[in-house]
C-alpha positions as CSV (number, residue, x, y, z in Angstrom):
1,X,96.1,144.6,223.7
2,X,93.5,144.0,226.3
3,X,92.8,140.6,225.4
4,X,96.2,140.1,226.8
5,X,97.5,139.0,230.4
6,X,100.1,141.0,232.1
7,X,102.2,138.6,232.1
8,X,101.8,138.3,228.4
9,X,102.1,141.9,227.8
10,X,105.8,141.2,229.9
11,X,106.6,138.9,227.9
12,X,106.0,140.6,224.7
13,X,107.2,144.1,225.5
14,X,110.5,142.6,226.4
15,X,111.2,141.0,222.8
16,X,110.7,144.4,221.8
17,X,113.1,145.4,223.9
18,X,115.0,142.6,224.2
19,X,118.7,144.4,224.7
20,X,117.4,145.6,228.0
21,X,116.5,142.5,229.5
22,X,119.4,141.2,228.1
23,X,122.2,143.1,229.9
24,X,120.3,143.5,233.3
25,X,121.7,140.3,235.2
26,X,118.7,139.8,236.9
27,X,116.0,140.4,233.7
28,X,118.3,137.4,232.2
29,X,118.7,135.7,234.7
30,X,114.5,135.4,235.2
31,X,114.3,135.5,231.4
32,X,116.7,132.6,230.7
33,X,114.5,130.5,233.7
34,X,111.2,130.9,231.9
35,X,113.2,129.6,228.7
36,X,114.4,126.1,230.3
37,X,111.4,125.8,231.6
38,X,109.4,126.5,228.7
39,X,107.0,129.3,230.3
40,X,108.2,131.6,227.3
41,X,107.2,129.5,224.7
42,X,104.2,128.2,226.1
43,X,102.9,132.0,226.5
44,X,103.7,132.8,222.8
45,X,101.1,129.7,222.3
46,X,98.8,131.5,223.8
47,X,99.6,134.9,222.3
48,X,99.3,133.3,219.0
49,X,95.8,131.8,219.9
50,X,94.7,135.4,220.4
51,X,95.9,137.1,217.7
52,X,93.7,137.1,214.7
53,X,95.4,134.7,211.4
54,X,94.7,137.3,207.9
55,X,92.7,135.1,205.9
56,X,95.0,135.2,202.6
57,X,97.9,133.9,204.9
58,X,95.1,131.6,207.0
59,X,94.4,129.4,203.7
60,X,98.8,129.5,202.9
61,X,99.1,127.7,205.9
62,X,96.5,125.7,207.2
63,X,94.1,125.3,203.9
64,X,95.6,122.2,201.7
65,X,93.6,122.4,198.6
66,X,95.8,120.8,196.7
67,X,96.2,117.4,194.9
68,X,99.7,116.0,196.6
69,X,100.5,113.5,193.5
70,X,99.8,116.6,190.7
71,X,102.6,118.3,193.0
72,X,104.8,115.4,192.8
73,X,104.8,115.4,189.7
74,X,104.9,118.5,188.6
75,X,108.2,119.1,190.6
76,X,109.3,115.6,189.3
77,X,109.2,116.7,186.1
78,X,111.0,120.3,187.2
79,X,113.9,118.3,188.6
80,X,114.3,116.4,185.8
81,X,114.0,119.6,183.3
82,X,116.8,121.4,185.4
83,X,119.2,118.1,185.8
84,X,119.3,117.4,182.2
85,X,119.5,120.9,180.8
C-alpha cells in the first residue's frame, strides 16, 4: 500500500470500517462533505488507476473482440427460440 496517499489509505480503511465512521457525528459529518462534493469518488479514481487490472478480467472488460452483428444475431435468434417455445 505504499503506492498510496494518506489520504487514500483514509479513505479506504474507512470503507472497511465503515460502521465507525458512520455513527461518529463528526466522521459523517466530514464523510458525507467529501461525498457532495465528490472528493470520495474522485479518490477511488485514482485508487483504481493504481491498482493492477488481472489480465483474464482486463480483456472481460475493456478487450471487444467481438463481431457486434454475430451478437445480434445470435441473441436474436435466442429471443425468438424462447418466445415461441
Amino acid at each position: 500500500m505504499e503506492q498510496f496517499t494518506p489520504f487514500e489509505k483514509k479513505i479506504m480503511n474507512s470503507y472497511k470500517n465503515f460502521t465507525n465512521v458512520y455513527y461518529d457525528p463528526e466522521k459523517k459529518r466530514q464523510f458525507d462533505k467529501w461525498i457532495k462534493d465528490g472528493t470520495i469518488e474522485k479518490t477511488w479514481i485514482e485508487i483504481y488507476k493504481k491498482i493492477p487490472i488481472e489480465t483474464h478480467i482486463n480483456e472481460l472488460l475493456f478487450v471487444q473482440n467481438y463481431d457486434q452483428n454475430s451478437i445480434i444475431t445470435e441473441m436474436n435468434e435466442y429471443i425468438e427460440n424462447k418466445l415461441t417455445k
